[in-house]
C-alpha positions as CSV (number, residue, x, y, z in Angstrom):
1,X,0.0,0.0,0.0
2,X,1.6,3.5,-1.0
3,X,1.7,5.6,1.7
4,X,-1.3,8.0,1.9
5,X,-1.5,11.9,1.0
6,X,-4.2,13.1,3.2
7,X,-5.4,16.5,1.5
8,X,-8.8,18.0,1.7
9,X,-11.0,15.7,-0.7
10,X,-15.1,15.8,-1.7
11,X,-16.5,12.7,-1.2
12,X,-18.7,12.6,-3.9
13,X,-16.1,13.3,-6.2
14,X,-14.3,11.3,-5.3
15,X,-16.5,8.6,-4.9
16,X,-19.2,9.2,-7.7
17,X,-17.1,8.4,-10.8
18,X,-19.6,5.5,-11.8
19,X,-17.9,4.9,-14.8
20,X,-15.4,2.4,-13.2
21,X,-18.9,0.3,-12.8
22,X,-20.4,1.1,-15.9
23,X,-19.8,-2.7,-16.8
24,X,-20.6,-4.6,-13.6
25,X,-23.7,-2.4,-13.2
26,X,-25.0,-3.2,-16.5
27,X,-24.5,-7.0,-16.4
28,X,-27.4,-9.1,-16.8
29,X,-29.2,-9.7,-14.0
30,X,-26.9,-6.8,-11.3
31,X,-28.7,-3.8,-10.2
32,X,-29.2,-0.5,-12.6
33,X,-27.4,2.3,-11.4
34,X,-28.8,5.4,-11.0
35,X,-26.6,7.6,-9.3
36,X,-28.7,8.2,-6.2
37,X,-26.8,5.8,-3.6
38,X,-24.4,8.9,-2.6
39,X,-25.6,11.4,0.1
40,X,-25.2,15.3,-1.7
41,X,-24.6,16.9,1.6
42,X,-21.1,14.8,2.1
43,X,-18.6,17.6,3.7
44,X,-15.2,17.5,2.8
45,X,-12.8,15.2,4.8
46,X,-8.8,14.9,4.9
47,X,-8.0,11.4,2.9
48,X,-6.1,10.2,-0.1
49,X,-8.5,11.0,-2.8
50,X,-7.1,7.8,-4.7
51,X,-6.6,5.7,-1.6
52,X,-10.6,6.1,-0.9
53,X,-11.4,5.7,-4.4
54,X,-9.8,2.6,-4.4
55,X,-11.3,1.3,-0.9
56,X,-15.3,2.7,-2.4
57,X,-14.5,0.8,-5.6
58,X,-13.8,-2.4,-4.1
59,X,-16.8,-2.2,-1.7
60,X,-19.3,-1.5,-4.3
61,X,-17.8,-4.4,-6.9
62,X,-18.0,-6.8,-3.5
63,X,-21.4,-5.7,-3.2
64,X,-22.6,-5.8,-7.0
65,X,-20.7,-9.6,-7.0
66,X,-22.4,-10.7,-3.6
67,X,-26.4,-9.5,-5.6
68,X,-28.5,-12.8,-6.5
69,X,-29.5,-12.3,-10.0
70,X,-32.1,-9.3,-10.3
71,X,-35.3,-9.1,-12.4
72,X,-35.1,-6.6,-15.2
């Protein structure tokens, strides 16, 4: 793990770049995503901006693998 570079870092920029799930989210039989799972009134926090990008992206593809199949 590189060693982290806290600065002050917006949340839902960081974490609301969908795009890196584009593919898992449109999978047959995963969830749609609709952009609403983020709360808008995140405040800005000291992290690594690509250090929690990396720990939200590995959450959400855990989650999207762990769905039973959904109806479309």
């Amino acid at each position: 793990m590189p060693t982290a570079q806290f600065t002050k870092v917006n949340v839902n920029e960081v974490c609301a770049r969908p795009y890196v799930f584009e593919a898992q989210f449109n999978a047959v039989g995963k969830p749609r995503y609709d952009g609403t799972f983020l709360n808008r009134a995140v405040a800005e926090i000291d992290a690594d901006a690509d250090l929690l990008h990396k720990a939200f992206s590995e959450l959400v593809l855990n989650a999207l693998d762990a769905c039973p199949p959904a109806a479309r």
